[in-house]
HTML snippet that shows the backbone in 3Dmol.js (N, CA, C, O; Angstrom):
<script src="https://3Dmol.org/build/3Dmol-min.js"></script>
<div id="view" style="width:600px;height:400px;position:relative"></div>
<script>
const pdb = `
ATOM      1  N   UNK A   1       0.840  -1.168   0.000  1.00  0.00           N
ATOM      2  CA  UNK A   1       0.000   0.000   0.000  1.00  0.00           C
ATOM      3  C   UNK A   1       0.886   1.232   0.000  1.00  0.00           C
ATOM      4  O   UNK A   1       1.852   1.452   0.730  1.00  0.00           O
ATOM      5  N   UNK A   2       0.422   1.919  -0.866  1.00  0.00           N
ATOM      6  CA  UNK A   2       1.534   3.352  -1.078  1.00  0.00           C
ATOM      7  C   UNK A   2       0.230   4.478  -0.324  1.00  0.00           C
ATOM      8  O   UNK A   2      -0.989   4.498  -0.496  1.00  0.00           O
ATOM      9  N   UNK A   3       1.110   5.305   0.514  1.00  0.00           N
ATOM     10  CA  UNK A   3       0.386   6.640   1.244  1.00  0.00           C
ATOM     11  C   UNK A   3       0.740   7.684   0.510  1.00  0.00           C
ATOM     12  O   UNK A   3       1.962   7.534   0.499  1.00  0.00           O
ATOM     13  N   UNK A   4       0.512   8.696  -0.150  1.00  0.00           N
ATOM     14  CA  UNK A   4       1.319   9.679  -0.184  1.00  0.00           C
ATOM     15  C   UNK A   4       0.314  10.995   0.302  1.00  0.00           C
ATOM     16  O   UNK A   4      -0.838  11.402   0.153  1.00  0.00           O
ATOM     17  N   UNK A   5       1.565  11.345   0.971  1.00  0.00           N
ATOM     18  CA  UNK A   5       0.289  12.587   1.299  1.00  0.00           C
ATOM     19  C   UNK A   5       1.206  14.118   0.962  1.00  0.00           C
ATOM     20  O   UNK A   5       2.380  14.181   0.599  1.00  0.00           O
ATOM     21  N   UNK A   6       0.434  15.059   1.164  1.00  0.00           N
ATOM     22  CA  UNK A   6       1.562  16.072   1.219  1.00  0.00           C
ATOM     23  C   UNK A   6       0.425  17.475   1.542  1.00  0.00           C
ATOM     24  O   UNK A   6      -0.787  17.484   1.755  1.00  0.00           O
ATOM     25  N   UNK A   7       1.529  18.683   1.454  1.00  0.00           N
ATOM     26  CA  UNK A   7       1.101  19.983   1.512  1.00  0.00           C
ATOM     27  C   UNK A   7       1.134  20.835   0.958  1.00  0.00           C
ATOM     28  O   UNK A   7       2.299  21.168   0.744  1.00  0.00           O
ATOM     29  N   UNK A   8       0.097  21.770   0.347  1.00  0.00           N
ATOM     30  CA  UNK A   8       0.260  22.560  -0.859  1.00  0.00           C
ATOM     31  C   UNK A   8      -0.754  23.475  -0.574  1.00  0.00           C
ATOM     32  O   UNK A   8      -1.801  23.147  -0.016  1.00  0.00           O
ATOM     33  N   UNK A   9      -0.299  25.398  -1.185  1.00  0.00           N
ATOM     34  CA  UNK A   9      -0.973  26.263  -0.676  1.00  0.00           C
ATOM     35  C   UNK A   9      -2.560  25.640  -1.890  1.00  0.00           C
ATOM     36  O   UNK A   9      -3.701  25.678  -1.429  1.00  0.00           O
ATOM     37  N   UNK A  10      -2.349  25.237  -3.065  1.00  0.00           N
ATOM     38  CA  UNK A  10      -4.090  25.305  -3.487  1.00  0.00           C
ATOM     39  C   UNK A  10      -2.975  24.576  -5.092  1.00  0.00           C
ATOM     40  O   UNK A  10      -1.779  24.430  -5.345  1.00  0.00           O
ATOM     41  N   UNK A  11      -4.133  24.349  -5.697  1.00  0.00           N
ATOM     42  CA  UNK A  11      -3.657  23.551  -6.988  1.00  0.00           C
ATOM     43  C   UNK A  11      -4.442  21.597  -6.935  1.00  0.00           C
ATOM     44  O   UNK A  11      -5.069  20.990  -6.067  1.00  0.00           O
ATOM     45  N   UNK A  12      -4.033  21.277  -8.121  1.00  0.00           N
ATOM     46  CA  UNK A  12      -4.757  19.749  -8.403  1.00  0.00           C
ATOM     47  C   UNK A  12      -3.242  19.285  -9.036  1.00  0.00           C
ATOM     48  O   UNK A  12      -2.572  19.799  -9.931  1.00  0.00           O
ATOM     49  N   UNK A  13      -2.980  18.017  -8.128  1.00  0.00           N
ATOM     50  CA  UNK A  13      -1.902  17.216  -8.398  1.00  0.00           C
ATOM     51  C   UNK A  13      -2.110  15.843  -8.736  1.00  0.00           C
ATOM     52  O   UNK A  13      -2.971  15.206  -8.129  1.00  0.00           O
ATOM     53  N   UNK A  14      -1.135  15.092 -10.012  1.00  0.00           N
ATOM     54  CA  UNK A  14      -1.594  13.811  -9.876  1.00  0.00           C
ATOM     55  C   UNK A  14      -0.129  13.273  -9.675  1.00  0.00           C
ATOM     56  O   UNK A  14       0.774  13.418 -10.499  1.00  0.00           O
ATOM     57  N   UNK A  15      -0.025  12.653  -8.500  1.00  0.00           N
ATOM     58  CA  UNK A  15       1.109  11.682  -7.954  1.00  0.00           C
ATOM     59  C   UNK A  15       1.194  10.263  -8.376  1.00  0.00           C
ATOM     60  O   UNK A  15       0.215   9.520  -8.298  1.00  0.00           O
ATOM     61  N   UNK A  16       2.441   9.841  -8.859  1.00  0.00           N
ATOM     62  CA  UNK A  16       2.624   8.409  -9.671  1.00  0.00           C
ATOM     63  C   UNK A  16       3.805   7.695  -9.045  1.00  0.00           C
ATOM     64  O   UNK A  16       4.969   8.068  -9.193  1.00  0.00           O
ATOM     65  N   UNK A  17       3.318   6.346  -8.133  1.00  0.00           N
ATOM     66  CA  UNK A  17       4.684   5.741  -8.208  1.00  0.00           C
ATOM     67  C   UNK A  17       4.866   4.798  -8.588  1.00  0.00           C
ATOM     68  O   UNK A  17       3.826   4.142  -8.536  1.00  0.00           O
ATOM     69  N   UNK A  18       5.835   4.140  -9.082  1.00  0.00           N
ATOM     70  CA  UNK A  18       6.294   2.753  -9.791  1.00  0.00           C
ATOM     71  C   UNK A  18       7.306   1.817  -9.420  1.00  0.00           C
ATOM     72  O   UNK A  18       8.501   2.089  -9.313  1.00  0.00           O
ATOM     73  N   UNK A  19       6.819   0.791  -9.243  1.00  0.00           N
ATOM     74  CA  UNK A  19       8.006   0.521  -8.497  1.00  0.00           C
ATOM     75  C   UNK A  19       8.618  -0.856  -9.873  1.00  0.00           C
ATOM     76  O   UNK A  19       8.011  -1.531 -10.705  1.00  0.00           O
ATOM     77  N   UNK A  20      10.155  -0.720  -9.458  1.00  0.00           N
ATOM     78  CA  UNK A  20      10.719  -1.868 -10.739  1.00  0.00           C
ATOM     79  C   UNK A  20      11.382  -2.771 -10.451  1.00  0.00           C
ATOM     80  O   UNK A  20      11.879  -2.639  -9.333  1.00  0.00           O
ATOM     81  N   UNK A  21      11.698  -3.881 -11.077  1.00  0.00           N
ATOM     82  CA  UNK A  21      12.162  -5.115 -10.563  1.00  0.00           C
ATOM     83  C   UNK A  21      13.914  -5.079 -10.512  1.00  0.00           C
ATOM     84  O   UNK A  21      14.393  -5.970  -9.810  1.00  0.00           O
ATOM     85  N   UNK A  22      14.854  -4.195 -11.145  1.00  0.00           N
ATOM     86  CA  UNK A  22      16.000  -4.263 -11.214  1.00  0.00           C
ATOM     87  C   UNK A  22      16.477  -2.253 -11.263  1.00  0.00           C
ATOM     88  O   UNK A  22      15.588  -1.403 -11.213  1.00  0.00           O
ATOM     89  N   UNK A  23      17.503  -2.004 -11.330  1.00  0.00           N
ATOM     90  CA  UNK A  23      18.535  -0.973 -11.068  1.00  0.00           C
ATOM     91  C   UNK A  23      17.886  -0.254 -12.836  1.00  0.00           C
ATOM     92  O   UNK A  23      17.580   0.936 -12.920  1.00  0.00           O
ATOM     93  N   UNK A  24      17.813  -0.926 -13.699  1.00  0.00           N
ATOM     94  CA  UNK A  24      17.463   0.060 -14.787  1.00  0.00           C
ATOM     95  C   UNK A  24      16.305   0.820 -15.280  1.00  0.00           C
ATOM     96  O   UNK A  24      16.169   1.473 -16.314  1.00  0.00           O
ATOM     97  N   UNK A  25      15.488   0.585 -14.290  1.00  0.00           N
ATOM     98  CA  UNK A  25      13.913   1.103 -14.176  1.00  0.00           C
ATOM     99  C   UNK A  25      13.428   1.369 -15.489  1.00  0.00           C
ATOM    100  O   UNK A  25      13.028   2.468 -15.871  1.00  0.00           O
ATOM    101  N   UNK A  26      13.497  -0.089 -16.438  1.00  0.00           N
ATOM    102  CA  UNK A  26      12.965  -0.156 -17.618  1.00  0.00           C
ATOM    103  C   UNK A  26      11.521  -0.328 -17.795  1.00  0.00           C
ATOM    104  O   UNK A  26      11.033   0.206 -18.791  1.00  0.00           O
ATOM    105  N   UNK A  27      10.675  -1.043 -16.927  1.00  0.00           N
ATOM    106  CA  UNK A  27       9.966  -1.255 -17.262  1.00  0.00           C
ATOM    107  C   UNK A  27       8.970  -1.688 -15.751  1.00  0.00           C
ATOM    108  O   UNK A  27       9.142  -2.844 -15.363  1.00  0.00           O
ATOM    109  N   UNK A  28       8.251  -1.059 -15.157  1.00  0.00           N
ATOM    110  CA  UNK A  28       7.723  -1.138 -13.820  1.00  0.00           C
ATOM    111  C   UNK A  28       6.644  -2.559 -13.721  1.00  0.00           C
ATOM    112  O   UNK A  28       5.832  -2.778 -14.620  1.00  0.00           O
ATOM    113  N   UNK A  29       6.752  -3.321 -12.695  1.00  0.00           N
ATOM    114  CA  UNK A  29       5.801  -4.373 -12.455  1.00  0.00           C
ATOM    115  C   UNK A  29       4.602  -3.609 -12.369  1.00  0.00           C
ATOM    116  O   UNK A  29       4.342  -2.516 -11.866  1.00  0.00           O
ATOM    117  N   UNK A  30       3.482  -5.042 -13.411  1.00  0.00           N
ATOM    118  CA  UNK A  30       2.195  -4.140 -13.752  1.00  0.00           C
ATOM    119  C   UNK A  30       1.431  -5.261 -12.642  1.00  0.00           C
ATOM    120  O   UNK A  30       0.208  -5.171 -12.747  1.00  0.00           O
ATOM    121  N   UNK A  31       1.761  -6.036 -11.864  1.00  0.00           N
ATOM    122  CA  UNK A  31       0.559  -6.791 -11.228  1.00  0.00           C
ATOM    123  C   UNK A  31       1.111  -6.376  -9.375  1.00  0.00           C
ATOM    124  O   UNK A  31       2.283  -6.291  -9.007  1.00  0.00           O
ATOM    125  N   UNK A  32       0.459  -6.274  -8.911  1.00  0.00           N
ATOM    126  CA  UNK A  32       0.919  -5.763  -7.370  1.00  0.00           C
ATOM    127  C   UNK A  32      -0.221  -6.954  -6.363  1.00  0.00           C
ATOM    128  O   UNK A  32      -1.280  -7.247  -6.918  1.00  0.00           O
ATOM    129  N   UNK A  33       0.009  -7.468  -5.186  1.00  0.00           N
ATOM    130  CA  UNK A  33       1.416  -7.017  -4.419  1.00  0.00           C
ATOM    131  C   UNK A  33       2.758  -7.984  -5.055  1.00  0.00           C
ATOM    132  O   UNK A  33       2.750  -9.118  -5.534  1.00  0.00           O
ATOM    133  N   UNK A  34       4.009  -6.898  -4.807  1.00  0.00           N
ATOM    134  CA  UNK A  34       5.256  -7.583  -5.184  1.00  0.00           C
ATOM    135  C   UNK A  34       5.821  -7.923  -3.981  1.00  0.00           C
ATOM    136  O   UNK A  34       6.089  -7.224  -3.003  1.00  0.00           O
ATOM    137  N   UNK A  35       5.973  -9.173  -4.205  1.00  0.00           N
ATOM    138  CA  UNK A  35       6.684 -10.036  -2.526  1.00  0.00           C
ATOM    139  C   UNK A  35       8.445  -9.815  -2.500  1.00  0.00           C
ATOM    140  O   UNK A  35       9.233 -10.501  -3.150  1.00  0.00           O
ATOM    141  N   UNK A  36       8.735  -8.916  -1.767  1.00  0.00           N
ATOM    142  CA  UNK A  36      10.287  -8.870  -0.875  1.00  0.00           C
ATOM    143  C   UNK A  36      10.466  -9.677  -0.159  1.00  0.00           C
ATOM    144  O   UNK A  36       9.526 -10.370   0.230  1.00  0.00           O
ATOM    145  N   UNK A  37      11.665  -9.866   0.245  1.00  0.00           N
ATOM    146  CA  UNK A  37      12.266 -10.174   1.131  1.00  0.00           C
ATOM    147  C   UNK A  37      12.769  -9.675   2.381  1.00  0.00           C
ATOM    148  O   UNK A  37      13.343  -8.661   1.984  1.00  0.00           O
ATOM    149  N   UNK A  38      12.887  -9.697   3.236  1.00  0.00           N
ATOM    150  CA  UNK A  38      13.880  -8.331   4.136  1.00  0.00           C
ATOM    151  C   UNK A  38      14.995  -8.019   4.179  1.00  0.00           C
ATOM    152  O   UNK A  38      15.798  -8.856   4.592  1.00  0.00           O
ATOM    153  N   UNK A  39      15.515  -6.557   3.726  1.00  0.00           N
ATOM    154  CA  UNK A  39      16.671  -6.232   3.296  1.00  0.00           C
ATOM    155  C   UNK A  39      16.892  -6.299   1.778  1.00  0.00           C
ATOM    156  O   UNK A  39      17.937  -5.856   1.302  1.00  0.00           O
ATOM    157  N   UNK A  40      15.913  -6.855   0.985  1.00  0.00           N
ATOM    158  CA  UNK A  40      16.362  -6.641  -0.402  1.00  0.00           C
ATOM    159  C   UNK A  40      15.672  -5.820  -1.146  1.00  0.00           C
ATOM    160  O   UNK A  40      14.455  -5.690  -1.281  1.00  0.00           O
ATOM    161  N   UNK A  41      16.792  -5.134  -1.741  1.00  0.00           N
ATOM    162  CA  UNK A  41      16.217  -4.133  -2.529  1.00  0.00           C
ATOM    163  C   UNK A  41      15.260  -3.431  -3.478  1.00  0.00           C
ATOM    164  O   UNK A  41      14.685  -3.935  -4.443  1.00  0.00           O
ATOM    165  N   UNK A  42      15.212  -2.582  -3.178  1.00  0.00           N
ATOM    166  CA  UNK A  42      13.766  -2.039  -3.817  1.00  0.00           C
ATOM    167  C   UNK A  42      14.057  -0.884  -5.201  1.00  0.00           C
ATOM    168  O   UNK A  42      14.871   0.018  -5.007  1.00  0.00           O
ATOM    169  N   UNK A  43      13.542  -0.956  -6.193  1.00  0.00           N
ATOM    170  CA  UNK A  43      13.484   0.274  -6.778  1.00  0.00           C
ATOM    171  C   UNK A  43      11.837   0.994  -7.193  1.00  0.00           C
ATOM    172  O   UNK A  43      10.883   0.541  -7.826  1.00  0.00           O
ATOM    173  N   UNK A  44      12.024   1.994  -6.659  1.00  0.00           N
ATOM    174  CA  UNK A  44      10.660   2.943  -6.595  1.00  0.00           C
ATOM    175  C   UNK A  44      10.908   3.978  -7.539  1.00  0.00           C
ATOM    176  O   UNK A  44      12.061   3.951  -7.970  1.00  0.00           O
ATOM    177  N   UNK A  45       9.999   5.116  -8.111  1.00  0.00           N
ATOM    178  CA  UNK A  45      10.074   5.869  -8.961  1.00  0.00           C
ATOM    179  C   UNK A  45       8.648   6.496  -8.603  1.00  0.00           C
ATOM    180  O   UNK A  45       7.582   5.892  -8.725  1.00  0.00           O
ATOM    181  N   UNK A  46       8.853   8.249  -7.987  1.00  0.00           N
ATOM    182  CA  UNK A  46       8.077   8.650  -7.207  1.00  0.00           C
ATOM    183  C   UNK A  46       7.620  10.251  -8.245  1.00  0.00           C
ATOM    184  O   UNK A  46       8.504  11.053  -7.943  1.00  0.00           O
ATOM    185  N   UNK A  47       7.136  10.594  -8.752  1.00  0.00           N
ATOM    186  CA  UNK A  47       6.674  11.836  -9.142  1.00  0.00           C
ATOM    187  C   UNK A  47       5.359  12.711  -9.452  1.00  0.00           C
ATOM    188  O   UNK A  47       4.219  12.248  -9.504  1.00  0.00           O
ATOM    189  N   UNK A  48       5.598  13.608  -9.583  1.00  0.00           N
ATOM    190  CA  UNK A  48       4.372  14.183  -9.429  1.00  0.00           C
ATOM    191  C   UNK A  48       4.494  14.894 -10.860  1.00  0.00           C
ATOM    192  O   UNK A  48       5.456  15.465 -11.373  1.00  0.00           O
ATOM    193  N   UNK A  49       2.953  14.624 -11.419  1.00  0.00           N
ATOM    194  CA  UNK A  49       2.794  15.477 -13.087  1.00  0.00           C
ATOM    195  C   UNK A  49       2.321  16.856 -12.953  1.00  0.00           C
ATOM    196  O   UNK A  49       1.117  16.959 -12.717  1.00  0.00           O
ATOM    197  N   UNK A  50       2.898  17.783 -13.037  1.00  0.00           N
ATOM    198  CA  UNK A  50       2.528  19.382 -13.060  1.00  0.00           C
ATOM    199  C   UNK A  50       3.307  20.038 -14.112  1.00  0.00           C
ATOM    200  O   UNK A  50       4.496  19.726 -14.184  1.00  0.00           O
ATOM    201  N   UNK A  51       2.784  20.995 -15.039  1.00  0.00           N
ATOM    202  CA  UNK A  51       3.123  22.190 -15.639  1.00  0.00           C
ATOM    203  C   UNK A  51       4.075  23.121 -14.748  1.00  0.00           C
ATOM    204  O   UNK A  51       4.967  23.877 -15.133  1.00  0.00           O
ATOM    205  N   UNK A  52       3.674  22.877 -13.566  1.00  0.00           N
ATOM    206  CA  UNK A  52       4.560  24.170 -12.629  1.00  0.00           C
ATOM    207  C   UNK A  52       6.645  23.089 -12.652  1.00  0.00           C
ATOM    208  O   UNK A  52       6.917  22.042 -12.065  1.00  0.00           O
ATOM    209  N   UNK A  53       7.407  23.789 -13.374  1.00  0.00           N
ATOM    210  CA  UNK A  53       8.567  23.623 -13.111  1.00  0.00           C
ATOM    211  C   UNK A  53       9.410  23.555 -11.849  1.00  0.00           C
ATOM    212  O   UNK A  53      10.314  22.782 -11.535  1.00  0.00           O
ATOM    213  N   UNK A  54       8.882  24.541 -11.239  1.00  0.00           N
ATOM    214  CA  UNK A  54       9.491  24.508  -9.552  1.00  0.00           C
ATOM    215  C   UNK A  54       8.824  23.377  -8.500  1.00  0.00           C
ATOM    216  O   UNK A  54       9.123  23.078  -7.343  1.00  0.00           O
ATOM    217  N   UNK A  55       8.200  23.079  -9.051  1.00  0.00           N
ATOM    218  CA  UNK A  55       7.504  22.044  -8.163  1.00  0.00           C
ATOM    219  C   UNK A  55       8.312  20.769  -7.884  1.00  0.00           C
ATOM    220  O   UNK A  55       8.826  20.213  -8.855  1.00  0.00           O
ATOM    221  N   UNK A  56       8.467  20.280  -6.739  1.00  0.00           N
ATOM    222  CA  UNK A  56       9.392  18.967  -5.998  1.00  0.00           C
ATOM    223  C   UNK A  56       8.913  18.277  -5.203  1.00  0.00           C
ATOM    224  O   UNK A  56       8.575  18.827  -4.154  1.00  0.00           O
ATOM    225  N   UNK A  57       8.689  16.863  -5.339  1.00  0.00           N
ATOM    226  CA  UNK A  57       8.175  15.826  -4.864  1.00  0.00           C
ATOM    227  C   UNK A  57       9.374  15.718  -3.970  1.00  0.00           C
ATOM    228  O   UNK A  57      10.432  15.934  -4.561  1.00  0.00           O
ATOM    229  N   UNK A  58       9.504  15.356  -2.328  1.00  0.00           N
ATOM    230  CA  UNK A  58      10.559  15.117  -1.616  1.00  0.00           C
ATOM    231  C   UNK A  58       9.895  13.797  -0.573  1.00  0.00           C
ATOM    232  O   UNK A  58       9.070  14.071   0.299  1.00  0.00           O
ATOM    233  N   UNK A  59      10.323  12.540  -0.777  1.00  0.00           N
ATOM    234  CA  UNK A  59       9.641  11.872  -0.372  1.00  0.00           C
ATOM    235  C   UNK A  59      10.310  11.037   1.286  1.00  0.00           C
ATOM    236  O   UNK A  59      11.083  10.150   1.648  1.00  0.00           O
ATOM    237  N   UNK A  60       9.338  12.102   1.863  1.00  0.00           N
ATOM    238  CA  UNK A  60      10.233  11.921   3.880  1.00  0.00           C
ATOM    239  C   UNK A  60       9.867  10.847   4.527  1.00  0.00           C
ATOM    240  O   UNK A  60      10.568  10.502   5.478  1.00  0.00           O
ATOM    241  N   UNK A  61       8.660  10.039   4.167  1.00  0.00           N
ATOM    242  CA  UNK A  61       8.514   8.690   4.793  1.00  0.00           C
ATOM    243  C   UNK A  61       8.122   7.519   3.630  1.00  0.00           C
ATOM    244  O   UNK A  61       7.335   7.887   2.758  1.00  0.00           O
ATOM    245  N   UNK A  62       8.504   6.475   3.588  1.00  0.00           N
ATOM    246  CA  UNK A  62       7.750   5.236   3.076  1.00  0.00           C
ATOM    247  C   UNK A  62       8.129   3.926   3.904  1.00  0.00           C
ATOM    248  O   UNK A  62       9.256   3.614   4.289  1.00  0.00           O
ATOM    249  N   UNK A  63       7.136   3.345   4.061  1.00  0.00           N
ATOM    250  CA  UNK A  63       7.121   2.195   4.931  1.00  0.00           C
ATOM    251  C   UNK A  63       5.608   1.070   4.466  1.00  0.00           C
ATOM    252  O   UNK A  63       4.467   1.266   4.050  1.00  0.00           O
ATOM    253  N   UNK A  64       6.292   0.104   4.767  1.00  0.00           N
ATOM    254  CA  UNK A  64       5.060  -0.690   4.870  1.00  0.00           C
ATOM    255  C   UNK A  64       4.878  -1.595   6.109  1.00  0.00           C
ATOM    256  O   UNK A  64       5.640  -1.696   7.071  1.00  0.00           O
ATOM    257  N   UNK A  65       3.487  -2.354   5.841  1.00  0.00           N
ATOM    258  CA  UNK A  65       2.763  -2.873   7.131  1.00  0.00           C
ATOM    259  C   UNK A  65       2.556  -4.441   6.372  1.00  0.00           C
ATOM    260  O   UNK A  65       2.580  -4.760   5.184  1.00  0.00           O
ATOM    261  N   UNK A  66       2.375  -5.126   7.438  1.00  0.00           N
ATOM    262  CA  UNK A  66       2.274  -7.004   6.532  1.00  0.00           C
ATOM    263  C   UNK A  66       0.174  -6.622   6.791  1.00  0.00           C
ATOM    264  O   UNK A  66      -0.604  -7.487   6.388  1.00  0.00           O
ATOM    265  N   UNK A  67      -0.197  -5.768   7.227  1.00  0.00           N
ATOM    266  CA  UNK A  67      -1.806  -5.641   7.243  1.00  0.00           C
ATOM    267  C   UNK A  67      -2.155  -4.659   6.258  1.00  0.00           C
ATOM    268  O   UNK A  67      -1.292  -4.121   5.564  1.00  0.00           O
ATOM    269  N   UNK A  68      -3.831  -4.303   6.128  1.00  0.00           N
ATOM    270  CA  UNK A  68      -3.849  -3.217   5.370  1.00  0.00           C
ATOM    271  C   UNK A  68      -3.948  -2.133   6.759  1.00  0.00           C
ATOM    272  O   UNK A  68      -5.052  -1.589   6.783  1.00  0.00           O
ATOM    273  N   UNK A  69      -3.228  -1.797   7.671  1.00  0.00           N
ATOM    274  CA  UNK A  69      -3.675  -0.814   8.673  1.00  0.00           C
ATOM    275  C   UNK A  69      -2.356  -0.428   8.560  1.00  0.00           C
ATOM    276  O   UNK A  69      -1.510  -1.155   9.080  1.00  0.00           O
ATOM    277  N   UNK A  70      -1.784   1.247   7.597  1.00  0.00           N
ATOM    278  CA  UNK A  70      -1.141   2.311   7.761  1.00  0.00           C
ATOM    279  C   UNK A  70      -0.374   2.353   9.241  1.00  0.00           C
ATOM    280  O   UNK A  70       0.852   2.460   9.273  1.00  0.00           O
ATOM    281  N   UNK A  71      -1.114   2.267  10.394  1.00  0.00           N
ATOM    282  CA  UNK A  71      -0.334   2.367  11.862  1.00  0.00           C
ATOM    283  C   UNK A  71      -0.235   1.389  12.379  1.00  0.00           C
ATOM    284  O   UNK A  71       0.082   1.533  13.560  1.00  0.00           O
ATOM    285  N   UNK A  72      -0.423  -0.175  11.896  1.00  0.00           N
ATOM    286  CA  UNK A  72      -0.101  -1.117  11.945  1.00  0.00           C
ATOM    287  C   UNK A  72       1.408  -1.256  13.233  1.00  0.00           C
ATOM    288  O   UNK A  72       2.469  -1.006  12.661  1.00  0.00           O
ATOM    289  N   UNK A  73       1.557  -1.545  14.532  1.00  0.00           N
ATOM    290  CA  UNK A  73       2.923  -2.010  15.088  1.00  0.00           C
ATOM    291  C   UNK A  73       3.841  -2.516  14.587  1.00  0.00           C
ATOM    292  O   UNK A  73       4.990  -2.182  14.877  1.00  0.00           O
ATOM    293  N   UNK A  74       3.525  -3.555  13.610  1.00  0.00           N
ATOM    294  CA  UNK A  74       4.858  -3.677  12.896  1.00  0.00           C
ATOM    295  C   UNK A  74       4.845  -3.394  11.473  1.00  0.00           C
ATOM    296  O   UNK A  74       4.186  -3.802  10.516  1.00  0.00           O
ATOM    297  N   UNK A  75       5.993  -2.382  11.682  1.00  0.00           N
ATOM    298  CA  UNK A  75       6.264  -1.546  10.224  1.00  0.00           C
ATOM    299  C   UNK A  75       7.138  -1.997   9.615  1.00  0.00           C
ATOM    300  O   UNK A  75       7.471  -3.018  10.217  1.00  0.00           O
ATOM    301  N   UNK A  76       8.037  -1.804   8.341  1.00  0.00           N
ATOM    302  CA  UNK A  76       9.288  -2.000   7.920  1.00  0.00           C
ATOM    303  C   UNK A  76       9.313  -0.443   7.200  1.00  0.00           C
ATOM    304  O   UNK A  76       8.528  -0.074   6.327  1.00  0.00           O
ATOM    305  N   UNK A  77      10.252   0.248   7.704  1.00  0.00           N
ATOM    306  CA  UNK A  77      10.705   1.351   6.440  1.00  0.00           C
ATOM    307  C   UNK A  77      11.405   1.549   6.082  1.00  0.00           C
ATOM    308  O   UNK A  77      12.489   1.455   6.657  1.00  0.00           O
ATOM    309  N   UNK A  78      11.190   2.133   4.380  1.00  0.00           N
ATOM    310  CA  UNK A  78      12.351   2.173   3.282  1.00  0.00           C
ATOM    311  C   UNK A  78      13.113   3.046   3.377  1.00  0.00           C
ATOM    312  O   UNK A  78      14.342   2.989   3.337  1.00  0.00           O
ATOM    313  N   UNK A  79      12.021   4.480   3.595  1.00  0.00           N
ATOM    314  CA  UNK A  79      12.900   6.086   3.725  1.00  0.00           C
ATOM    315  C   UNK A  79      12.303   6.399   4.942  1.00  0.00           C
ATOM    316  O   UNK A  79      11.144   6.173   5.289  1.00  0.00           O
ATOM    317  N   UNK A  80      13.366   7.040   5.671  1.00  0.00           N
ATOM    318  CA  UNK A  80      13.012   8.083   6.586  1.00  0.00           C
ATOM    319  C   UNK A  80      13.454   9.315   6.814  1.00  0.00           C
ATOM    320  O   UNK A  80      14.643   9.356   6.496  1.00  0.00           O
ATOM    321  N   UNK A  81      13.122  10.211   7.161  1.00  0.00           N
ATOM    322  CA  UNK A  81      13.457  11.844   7.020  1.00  0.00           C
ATOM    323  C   UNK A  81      14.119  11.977   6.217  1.00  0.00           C
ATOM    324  O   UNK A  81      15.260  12.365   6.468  1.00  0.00           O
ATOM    325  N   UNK A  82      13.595  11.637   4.444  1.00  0.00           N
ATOM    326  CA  UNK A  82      13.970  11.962   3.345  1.00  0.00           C
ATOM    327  C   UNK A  82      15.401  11.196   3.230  1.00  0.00           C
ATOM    328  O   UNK A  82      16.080  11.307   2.209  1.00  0.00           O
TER     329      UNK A  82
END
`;
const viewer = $3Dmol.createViewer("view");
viewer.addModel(pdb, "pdb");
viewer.setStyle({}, {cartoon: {color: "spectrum"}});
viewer.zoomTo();
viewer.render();
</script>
């Protein structure tokens, strides 16, 4: 389950992430969930589609849960404080 949340003074955003099976992010897995392991690597691909140029996706938490419950006790996370 991907969260993304964020903060913005006003505007309509569409956020896309992808995640890929190897280092050359050729071609993103189209069937989900993708089963890890622990400790092995992940490649993600996180952006946001806007006309506005200055605009920056900075992505400060991702984690997952073995439930569908977000605050789930046991977490695993990928990124933290960016």
């Amino acid at each position: 389950m991907f969260n993304l949340i964020f903060a913005a003074e006003f505007g309509n955003f569409t956020f896309m992430m992808d995640m890929y099976p190897t280092s050359a992010y050729e071609t993103p897995y189209d069937t989900y969930p993708v089963q890890k392991d622990l400790n092995e690597k992940m490649y993600l691909e996180v952006k946001v589609l806007s006309n506005d140029s200055k605009l920056v996706l900075f992505p400060n938490k991702c984690w997952a849960t073995p439930s569908s419950d977000p605050d789930d006790d046991k977490a695993f996370a990928f990124i933290e404080d960016g």
